[in-house]
N, C-alpha and C positions, 0 to 999 in steps of 0.2 A: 681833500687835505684838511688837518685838522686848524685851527688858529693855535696861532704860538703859545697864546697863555691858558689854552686849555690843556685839563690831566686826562687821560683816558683812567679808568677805574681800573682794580686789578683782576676782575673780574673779563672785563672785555680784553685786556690785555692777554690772559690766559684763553678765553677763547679765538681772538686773531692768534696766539703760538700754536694753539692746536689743528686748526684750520689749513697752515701751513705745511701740516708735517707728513710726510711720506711714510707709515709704518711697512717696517722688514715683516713675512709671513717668516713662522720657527720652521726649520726645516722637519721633516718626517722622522720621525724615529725608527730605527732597526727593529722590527718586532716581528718574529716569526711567529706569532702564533693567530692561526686563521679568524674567521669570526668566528665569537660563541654561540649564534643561531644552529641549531640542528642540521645538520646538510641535508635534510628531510622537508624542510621548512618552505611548505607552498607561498612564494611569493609570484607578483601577476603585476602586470602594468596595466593602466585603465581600458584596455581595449579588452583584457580578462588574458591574456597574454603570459605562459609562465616565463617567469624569468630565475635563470640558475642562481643559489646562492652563492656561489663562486663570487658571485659580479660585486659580492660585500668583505671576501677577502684581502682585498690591496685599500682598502678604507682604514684611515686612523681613527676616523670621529664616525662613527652612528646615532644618530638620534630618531627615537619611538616619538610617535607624531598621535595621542591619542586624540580622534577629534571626532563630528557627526556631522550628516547633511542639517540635519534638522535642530544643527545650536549657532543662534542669531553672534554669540560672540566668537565661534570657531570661523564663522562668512569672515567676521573683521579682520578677524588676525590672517587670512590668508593671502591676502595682496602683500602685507608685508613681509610675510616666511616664503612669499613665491620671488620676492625680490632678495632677500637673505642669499637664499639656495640657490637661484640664476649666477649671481655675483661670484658667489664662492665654486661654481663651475667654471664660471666663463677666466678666472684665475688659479683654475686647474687645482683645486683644493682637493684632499683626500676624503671629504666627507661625502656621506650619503643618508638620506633619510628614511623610513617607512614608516609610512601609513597604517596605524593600529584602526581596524573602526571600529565607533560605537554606535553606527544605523543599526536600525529596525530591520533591513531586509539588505540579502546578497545586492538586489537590483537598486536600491537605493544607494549602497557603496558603492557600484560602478557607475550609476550617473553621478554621484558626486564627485568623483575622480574626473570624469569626461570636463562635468561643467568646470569645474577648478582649471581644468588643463595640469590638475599634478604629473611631473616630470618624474617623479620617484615611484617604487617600488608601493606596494601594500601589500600586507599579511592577508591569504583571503579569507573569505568572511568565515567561510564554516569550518577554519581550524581551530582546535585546543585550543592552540598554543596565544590566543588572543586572547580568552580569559585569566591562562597564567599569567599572561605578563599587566594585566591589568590587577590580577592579586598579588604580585609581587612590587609592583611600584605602587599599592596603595591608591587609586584613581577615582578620588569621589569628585571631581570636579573636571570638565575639560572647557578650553582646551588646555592638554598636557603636554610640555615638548619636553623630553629626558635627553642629556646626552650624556654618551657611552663611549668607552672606549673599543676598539675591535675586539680586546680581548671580555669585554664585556663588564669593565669594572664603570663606577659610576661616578661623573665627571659635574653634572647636574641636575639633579632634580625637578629643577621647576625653573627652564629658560624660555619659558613665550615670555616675558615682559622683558630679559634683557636682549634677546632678540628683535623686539618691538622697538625697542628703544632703538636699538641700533642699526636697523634698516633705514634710519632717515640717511644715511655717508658711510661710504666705502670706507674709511679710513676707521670708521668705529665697528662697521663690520669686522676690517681686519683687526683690530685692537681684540676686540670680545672672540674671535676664533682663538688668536695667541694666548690669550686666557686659558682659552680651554684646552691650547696643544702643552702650556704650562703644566697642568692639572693632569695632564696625560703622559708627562715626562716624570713627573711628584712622583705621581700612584705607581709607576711604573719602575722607580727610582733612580729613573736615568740624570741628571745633571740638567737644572733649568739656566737657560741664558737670562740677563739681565734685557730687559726691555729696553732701547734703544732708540729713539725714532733716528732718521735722516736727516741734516738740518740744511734748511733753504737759504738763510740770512741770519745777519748775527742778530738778531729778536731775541733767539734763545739762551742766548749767554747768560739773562739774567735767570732762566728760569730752571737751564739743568745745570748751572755750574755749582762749585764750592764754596767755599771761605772766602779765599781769593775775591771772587765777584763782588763777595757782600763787601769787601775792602773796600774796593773802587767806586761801588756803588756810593757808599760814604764817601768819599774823595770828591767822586761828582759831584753829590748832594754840595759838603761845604765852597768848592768851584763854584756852583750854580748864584752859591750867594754874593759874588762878586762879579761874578759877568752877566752880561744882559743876555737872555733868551737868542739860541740862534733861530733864523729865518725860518727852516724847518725844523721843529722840534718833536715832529710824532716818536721818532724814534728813541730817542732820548727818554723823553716822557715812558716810552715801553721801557726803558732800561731802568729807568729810578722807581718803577711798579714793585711793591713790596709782595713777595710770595704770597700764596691763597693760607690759610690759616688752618694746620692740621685738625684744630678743633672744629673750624665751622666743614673741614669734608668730613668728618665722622658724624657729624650732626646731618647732613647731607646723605649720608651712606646710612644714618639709621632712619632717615623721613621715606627714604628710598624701600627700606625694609620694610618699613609699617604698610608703604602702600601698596608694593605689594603681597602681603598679608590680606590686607584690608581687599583688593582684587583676588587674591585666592579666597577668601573668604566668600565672596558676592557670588564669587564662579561656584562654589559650590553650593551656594544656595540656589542659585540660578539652576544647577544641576538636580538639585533636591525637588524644588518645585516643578522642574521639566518629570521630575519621574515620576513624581505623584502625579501630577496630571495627564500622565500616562498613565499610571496604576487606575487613574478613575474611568479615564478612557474605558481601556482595558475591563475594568470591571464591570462596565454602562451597557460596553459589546457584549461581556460575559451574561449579564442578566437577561438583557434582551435575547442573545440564542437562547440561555437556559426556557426562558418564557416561552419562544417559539418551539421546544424540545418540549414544553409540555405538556404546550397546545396540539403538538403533535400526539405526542403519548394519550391526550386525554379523547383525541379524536379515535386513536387506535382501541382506547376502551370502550368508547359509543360502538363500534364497527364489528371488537368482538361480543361485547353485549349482546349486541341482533344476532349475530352468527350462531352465540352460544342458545337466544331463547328460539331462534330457526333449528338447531338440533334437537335442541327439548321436542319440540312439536312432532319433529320428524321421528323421534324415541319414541313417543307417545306412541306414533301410527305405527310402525315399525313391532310396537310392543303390541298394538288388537293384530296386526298380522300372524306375529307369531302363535297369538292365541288360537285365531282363525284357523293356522296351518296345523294348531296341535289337535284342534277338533276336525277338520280334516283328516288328518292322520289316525287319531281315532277312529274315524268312518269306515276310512279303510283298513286300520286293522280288522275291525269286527267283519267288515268284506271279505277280506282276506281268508280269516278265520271259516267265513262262511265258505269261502270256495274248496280251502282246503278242506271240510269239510265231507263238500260236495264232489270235489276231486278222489277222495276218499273212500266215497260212496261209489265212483264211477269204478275205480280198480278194483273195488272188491267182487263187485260186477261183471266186470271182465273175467275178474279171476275166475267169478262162477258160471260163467258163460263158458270158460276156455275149457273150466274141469267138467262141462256137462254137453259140451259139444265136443265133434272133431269133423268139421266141414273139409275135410280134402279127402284125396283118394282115388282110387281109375274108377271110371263109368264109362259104360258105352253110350255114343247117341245116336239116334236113326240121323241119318242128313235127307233134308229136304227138297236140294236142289244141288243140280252138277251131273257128273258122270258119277257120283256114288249116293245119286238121292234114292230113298228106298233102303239105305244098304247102313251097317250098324258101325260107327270108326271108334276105336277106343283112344278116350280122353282122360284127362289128368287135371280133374277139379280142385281148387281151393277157393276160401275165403281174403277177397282184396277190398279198399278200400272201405270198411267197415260192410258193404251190402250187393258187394260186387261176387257173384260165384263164377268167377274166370277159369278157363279150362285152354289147356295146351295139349301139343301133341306128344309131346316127351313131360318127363315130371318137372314142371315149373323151368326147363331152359326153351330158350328163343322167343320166338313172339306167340304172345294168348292168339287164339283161335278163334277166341269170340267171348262174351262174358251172357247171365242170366242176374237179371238187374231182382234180388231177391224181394226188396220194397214193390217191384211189379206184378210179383206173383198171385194172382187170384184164388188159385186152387192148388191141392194136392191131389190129383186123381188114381187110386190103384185099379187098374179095368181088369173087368171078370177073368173067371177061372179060362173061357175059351180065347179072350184074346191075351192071353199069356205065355209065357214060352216056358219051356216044360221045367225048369227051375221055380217058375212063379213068383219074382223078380224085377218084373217091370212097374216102370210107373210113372204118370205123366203132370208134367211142370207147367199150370195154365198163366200165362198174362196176357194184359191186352191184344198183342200181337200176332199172338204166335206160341206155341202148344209142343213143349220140348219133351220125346219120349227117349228114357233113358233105360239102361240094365245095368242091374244089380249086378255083383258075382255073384249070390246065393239070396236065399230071402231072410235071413237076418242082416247079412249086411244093408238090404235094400229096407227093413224097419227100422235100423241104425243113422240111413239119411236121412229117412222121411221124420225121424225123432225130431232130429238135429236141424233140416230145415220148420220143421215146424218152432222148436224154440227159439232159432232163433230171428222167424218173422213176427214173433209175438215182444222180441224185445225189442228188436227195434222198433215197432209199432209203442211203445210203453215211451223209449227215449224221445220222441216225436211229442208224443204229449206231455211228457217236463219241460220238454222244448216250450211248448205252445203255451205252456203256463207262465 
């Protein structure tokens, strides 16, 4: 209790009437028209969780929340926006908030969400549309709290400091939302109601009444000077309280402006030196990879250096090889040449061999053992295997008889006029072995073989010695 003869100021007296007063929430307005977020528009609760945008249609108030794990005044302001937005639920208010972020990384926006415990929605990280809306509200500083109507028109700009303020009492939370359901009836152009509170006690008589008031207030005043103070006078004393002074709230309402100015101002310097220091960051990392990118590079030049003077060398040997193989190859052309040549030499040989011989033909031979030894079988001799005179029993079909190895032949024997048979004909084949006597048909034929073997034991005796050469 106060002592009787003291005044309360008009100051304290207007904070005990405010203190007291129960403000009415404005009711919701009629507005069919859904939120202006995209119905596209990835929003997630902190667990990474989509949540439909639906959930932001029956909302009057939205408010863009731009903020970051890693700005020391977004930490501050969050105890008091988480105390705001409890309030204004737990009294069933139509507002809802998201979360714009401005982290570095998806994973740092979801543990900032976690650690905050934010109740509300956020934009996630890797949309557009979180750039847009940071170029379209102009965001060089945070933190940013905008609020919005559903339909997407703009209610305020820059409310974290009346927010701040008004997280200390419910009753100024409710004040500052009615503000802005005011602002949302305006723009809307629906009919604003008059502000109102609920009155507790007559305190307020002096402070929202009329004329009238001021009347009696005077009335009191000159009463007072003739009666002695009563017992309890706090009330009193509230009542003869002279109104706050239009000029000093405007004085008031622009100290309130400047400072926050002068706080948007710091915040965005705050911002500005957070991003430069990030840009140095950033550029300290970039040097350093670059550095390492070209220690890398310059190692990859050492590596092909060796590789490329390892080819030279290997071109080098590569190139007397070739040389090697083309004098090689030379060698053997001239080889070649020699053979063919010599091949040349051999067919022409042949040739005059073939045109000056004709080793085949029937011949009789005596046989020397069997049931027809003593006795003359006619055979069918040619030339095989270059020195082979094989002989059959029909002209060259079935199997040879026997052969006379011409290389073996010693002698050409013609025996005398008596041991010949009356053609005079015969004539005998000596080799190591064995002493083959044969018959002519006539005796030109039989000087005709004996030509012929004779030439051509003389050639092959000749070939034997190119041989041996």
């Amino acid at each position: 209790m106060m002592a009787s003869d003291d005044v309360m100021p008009p100051e304290a007296s207007l904070a005990a009437a405010e203190a007291s007063v129960k403000f009415k929430y404005i009711d919701s307005p009629e507005l069919e028209d859904p939120c202006w977020l995209p119905d596209d528009t990835p929003l997630i609760n902190s667990e990474e969780q989509p949540i439909a945008k639906t959930a932001l249609d029956q909302m009057d108030i939205i408010a863009l929340y731009f903020s970051a794990e890693w700005c020391p005044p977004c930490n501050k302001f969050m105890p008091k926006l988480l105390k705001f937005y409890n309030y204004l639920k737990e009294e069933e208010r139509k507002f809802e908030l998201v979360y714009v972020s401005n982290d570095n990384t998806k994973e740092s926006m979801l543990a900032y969400m976690k650690d905050q415990h934010m109740p509300w929605v956020g934009l996630s990280f890797d949309s557009p549309l979180g750039e847009q809306l940071r170029t379209n509200f102009k965001v060089a500083a945070i933190p940013l709290l905008v609020i919005l109507s559903r339909n997407g028109k703009v209610i305020s700009d820059y409310a974290k400091k009346p927010v701040e303020s008004a997280s200390s009492s419910h009753d100024e939370i409710t004040r500052l939302y009615n503000n802005w359901m005011r602002k949302l009836l305006e723009i809307n152009g629906i009919p604003v109601p008059e502000e109102e509170p609920e009155k507790k006690g007559g305190i307020f008589s002096s402070l929202f009444s009329g004329g009238k008031k001021k009347d009696r207030h005077q009335d009191k005043k000159q009463d007072k000077k003739q009666q002695s103070p009563p017992q309890n006078a706090t009330e009193d004393h509230i009542d003869e309280a002279p109104p706050v002074s239009k000029q000093k709230n405007k004085m008031n309402e622009k100290l309130l402006c400047q400072k926050e100015q002068l706080e948007r101002e710091k915040s965005m310097e705050r911002q500005k030196v957070g991003e430069k220091t990030k840009k140095l960051h950033d550029t300290l990392a970039s040097n350093a990879q670059m550095q390492k990118e070209l220690e890398q590079k310059e190692e990859k030049i050492r590596i092909l250096e060796a590789k490329n003077e390892t080819l030279k060398q290997t071109a080098e040997a590569k190139t007397n090889e070739v040389e090697e193989l083309k004098q090689k190859l030379a060698m053997l052309e001239t080889e070649l040449s020699s053979k063919a040549a010599e091949e040349k030499k051999l067919y022409d040989e042949k040739r005059e061999l073939l045109a000056n011989i004709s080793l085949h033909g029937w011949l009789c031979k005596r046989g020397v053992k069997g049931p027809t030894a003593n006795s003359w079988r006619r055979r069918y001799f040619r030339i095989e295997e270059g020195s082979k005179l094989t002989y059959y029993k029909t002209a060259g079909e079935g199997p040879p008889r026997g052969f006379i190895d011409i290389d073996g032949i010693t002698s050409v024997i013609t025996p005398p006029a008596a041991q010949q048979d009356k053609n005079n004909c015969t004539f005998h084949l000596v080799t190591d072995g064995r002493t083959y006597e044969l018959l002519a048909h006539d005796e030109a034929n039989m000087k005709k073989w004996l030509s012929n073997l004779q030439y051509m034991k003389e050639w092959r005796a000749k070939q034997k010695r190119e041989a041996q050469q």
